[in-house]
Every structure is written in C-alpha cells, then in structure tokens.
MIVEX-914210 format. One record per residue (C-alpha): x negated, z, y; residue in one letter. Coordinates in pm, 1 decimal. Example, Ala and Ser with C-alpha at 12.3 -4.5 7.8 and 13.67 -1.06 7.14 Angstrom:
BEGIN
<pt><c1>-1230.0</c1><c3>780.0</c3><c2>-450.0</c2><kolkol>A</kolkol></pt>
<pt><c1>-1367.0</c1><c3>714.0</c3><c2>-106.0</c2><kolkol>S</kolkol></pt>
//
This chain:
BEGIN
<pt><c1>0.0</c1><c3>0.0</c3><c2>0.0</c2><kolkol>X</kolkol></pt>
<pt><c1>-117.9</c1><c3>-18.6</c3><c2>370.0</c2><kolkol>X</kolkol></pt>
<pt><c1>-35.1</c1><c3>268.9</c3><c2>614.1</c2><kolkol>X</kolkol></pt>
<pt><c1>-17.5</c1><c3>229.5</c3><c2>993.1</c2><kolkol>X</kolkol></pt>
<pt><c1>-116.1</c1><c3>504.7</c3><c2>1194.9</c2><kolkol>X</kolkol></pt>
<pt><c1>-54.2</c1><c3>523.7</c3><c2>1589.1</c2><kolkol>X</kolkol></pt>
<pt><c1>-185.5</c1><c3>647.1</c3><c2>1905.1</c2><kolkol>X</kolkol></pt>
<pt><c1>-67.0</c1><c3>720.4</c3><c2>2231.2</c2><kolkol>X</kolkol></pt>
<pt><c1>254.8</c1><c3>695.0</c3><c2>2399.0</c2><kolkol>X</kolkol></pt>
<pt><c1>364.9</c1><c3>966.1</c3><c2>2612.8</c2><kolkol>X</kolkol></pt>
<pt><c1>514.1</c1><c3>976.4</c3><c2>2974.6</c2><kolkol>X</kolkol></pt>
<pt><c1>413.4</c1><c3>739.4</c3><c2>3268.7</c2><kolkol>X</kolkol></pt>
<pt><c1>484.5</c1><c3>659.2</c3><c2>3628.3</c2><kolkol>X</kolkol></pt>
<pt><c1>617.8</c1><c3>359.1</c3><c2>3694.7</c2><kolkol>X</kolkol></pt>
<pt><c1>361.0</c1><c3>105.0</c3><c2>3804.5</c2><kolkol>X</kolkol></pt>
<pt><c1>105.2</c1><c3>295.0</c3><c2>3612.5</c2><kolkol>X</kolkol></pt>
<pt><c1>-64.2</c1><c3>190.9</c3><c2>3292.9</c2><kolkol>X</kolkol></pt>
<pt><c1>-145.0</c1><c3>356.1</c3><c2>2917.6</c2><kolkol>X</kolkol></pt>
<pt><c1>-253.9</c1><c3>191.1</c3><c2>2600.1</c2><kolkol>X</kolkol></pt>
<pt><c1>-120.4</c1><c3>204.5</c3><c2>2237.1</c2><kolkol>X</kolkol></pt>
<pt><c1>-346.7</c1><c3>184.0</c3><c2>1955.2</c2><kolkol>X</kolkol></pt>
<pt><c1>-291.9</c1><c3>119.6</c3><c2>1566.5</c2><kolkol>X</kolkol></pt>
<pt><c1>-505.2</c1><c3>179.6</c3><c2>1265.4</c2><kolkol>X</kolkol></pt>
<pt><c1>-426.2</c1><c3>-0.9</c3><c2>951.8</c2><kolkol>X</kolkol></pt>
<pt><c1>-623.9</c1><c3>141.4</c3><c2>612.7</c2><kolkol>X</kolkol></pt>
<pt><c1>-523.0</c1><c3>118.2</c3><c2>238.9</c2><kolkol>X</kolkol></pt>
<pt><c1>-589.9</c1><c3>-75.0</c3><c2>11.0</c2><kolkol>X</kolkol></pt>
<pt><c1>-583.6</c1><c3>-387.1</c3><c2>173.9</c2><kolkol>X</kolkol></pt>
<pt><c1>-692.2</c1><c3>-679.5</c3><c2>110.3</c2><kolkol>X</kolkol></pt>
<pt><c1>-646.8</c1><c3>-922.1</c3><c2>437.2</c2><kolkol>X</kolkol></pt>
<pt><c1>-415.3</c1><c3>-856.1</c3><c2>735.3</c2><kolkol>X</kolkol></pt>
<pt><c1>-217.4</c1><c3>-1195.9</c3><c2>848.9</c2><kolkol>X</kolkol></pt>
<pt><c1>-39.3</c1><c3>-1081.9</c3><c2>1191.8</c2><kolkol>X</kolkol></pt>
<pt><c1>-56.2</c1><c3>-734.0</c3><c2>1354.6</c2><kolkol>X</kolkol></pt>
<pt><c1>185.1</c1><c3>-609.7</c3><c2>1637.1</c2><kolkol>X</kolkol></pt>
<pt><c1>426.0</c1><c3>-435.8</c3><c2>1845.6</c2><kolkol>X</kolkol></pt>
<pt><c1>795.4</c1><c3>-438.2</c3><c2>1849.9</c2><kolkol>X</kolkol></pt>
<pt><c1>1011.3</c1><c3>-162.5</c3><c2>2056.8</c2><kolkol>X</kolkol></pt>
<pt><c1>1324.1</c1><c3>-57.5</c3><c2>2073.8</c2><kolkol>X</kolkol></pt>
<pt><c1>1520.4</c1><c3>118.1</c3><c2>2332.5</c2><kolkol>X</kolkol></pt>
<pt><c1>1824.2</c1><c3>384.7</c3><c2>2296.8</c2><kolkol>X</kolkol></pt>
<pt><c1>2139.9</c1><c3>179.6</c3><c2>2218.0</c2><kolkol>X</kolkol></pt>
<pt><c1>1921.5</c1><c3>-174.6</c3><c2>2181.0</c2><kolkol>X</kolkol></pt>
<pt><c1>1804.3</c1><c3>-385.1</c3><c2>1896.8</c2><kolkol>X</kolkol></pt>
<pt><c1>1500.2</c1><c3>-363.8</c3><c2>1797.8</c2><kolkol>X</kolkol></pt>
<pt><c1>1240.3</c1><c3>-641.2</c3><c2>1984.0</c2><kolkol>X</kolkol></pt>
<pt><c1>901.1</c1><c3>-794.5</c3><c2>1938.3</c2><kolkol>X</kolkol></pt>
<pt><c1>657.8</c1><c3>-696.8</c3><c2>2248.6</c2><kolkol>X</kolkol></pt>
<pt><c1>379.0</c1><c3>-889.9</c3><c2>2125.7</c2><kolkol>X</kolkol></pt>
<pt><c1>220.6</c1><c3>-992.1</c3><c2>1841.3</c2><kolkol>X</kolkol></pt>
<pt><c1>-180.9</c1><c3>-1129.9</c3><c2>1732.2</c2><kolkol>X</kolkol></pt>
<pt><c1>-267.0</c1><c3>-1318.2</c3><c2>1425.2</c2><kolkol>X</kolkol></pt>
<pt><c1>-587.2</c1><c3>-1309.6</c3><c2>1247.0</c2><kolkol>X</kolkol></pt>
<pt><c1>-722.9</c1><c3>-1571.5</c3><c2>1432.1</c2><kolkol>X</kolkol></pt>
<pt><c1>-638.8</c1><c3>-1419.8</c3><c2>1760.7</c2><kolkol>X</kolkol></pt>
<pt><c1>-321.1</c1><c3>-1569.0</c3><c2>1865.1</c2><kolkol>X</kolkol></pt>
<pt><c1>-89.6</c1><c3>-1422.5</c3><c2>2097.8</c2><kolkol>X</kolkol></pt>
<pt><c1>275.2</c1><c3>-1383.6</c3><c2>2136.4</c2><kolkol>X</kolkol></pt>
<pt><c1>446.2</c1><c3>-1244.0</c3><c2>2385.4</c2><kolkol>X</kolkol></pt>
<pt><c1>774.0</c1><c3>-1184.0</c3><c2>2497.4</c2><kolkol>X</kolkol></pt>
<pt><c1>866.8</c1><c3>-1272.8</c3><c2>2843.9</c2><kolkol>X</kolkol></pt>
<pt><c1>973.1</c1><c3>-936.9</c3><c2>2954.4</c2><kolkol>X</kolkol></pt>
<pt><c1>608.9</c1><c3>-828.8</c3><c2>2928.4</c2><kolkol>X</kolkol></pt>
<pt><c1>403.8</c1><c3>-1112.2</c3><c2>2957.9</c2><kolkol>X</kolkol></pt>
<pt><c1>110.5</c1><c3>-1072.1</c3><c2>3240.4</c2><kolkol>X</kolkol></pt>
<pt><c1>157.5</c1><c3>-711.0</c3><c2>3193.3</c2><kolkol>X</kolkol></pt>
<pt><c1>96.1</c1><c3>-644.3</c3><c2>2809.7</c2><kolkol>X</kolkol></pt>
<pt><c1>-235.9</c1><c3>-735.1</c3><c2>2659.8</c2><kolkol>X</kolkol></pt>
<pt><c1>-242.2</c1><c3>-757.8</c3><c2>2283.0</c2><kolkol>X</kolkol></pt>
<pt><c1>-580.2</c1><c3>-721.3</c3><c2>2092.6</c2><kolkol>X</kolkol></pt>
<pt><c1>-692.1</c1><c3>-625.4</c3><c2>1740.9</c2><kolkol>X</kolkol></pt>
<pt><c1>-1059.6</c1><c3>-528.2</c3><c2>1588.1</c2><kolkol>X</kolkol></pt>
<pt><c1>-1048.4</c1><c3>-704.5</c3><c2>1254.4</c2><kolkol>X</kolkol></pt>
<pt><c1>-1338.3</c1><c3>-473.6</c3><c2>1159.3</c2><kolkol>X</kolkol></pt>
<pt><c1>-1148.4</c1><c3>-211.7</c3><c2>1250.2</c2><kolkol>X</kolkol></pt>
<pt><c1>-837.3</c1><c3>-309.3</c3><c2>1120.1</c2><kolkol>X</kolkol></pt>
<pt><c1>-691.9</c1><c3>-194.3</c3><c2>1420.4</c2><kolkol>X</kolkol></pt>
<pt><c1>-452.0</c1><c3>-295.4</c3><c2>1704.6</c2><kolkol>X</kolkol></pt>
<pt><c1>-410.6</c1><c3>-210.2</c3><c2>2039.1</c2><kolkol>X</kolkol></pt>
<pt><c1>-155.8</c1><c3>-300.7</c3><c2>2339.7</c2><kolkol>X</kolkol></pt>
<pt><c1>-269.1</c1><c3>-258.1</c3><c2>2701.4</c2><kolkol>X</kolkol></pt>
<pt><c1>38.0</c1><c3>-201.6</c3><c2>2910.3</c2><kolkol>X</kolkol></pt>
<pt><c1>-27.3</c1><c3>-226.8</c3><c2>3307.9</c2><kolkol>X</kolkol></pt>
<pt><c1>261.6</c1><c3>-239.7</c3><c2>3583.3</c2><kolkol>X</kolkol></pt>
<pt><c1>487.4</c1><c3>-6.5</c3><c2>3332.0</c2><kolkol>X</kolkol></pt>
<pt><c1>903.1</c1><c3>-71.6</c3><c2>3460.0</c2><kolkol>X</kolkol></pt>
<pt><c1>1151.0</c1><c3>207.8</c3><c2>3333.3</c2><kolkol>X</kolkol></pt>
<pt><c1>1299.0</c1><c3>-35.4</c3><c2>3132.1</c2><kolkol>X</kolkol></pt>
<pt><c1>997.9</c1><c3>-42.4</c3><c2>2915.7</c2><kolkol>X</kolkol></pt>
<pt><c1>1076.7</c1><c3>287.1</c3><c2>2771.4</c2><kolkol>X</kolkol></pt>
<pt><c1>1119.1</c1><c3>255.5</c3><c2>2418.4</c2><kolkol>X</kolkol></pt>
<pt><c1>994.5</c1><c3>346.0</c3><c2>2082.4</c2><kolkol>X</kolkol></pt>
<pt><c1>710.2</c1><c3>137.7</c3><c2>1972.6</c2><kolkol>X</kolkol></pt>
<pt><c1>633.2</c1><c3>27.3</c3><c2>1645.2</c2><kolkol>X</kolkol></pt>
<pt><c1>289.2</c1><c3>-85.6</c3><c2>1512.4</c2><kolkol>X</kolkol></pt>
<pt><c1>324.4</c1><c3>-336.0</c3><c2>1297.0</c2><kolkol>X</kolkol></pt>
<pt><c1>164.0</c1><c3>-513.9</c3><c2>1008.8</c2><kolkol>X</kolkol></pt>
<pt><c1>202.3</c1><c3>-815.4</c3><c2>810.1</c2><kolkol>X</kolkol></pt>
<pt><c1>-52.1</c1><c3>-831.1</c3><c2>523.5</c2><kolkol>X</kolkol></pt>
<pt><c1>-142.3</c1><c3>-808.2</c3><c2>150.5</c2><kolkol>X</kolkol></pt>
<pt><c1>-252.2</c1><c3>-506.4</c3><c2>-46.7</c2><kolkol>X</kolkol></pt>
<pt><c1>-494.3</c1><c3>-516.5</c3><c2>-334.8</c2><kolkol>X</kolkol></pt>
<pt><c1>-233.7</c1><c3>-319.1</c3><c2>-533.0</c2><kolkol>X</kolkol></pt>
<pt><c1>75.4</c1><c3>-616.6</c3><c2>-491.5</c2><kolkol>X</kolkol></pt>
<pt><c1>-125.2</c1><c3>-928.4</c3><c2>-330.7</c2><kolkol>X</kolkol></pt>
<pt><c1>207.0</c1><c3>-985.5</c3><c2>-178.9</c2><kolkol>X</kolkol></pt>
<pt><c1>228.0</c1><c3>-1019.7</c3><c2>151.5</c2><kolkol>X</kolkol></pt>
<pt><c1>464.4</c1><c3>-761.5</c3><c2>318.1</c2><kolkol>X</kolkol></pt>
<pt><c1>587.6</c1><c3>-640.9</c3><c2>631.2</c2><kolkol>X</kolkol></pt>
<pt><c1>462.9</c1><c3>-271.5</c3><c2>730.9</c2><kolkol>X</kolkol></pt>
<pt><c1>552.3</c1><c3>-32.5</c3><c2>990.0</c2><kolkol>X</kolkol></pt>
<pt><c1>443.1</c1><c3>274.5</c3><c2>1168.8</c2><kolkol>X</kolkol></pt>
<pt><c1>685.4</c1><c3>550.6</c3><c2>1236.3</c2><kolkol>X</kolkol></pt>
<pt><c1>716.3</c1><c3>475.4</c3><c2>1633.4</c2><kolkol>X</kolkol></pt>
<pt><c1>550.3</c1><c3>649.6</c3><c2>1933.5</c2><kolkol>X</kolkol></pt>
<pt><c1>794.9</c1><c3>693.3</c3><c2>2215.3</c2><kolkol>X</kolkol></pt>
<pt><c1>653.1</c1><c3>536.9</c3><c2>2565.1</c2><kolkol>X</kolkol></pt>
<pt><c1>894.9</c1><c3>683.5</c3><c2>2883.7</c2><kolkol>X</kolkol></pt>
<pt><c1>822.2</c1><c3>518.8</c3><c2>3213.3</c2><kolkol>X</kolkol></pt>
<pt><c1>977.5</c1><c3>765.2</c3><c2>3522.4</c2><kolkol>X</kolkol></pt>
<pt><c1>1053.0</c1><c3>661.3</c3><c2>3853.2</c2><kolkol>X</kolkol></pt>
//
C-alpha cells in the first residue's frame, strides 16, 4: 500500500501565503500523478492542482497564478505554494496520489486524511 502523510494547513490572513506539503512512502513502486484536491463545507469535492511524473501541471482556474504545484520525485513528496490566499480558499485539502505499489502493481488512487486551510478577513 502507499500512505500519504501531510503538512501544514492552519489559519491565514487573507492576502497572505502558507505552503502544504505531502510525503508519499510504502511500498511503492512508481508514482504516476501527485496532487491536491479541496473541498469546502457544503461543496463537492475539487481538484486544486495536480503534477505528473514528468512535471506537468494542472491547475484549476480559481487558483491559477496563485498556487504553485511541485513534487521531489526523490522525495516522493509534494508540495503546493499558495500566495494571495481569498476566504474562499478555505477548505480541506487532500494530498493525493495516483501510483502503483509493489504489493498490487495496480495503479490506484490514494488519499491523505485532509488538512484544513482557513483564510480570515
């Protein structure tokens, strides 16, 4: 299996900035896409960004020019940079994984428990 482990989250000022970071470890045995999805209180979950292997980006519009996505393959880690925080960017973010494990070679989704991010006025 592959676990995802986060960091940060936490309160913020609006216009501020913070970071999230994830750590994938298990037994795996190559990661395909890493990201992050939130979701707010009454909303659907949504994709914030998302980075494949190769280092390709995907963001959604809401966040784009504020986010920055980026991942340490070595690492097997993700992080998001989040500058120019709104309110409406508080959520629950989820770390997020898309890769095969020695134990299935199957590739899977995977997905960290959530970090709550609040952005005050």
């Amino acid at each position: 299996q592959v676990q995802l482990v986060e960091s940060g989250g936490g309160f913020v000022q609006a216009g501020g900035s913070t970071g999230l970071s994830c750590a994938a470890s298990g037994s795996i045995l190559s990661i395909k896409d890493m990201g992050w999805y939130r979701q707010a209180p009454g909303k659907q979950r949504e994709l914030v960004a998302t980075i494949t292997e190769g280092g390709s980006t995907n963001y959604a519009v809401s966040v784009r020019g504020r986010f920055t996505i980026s991942r340490d393959n070595a690492k097997n880690t993700v992080s998001l940079q989040m500058n120019s925080l709104k309110p409406e960017d508080t959520a629950v973010y989820y770390c997020y994984a898309k890769a095969i494990s020695l134990a299935t070679l199957v590739n899977r989704d995977y997905w960290g428990q959530g970090t709550q991010v609040i952005v005050s006025s």
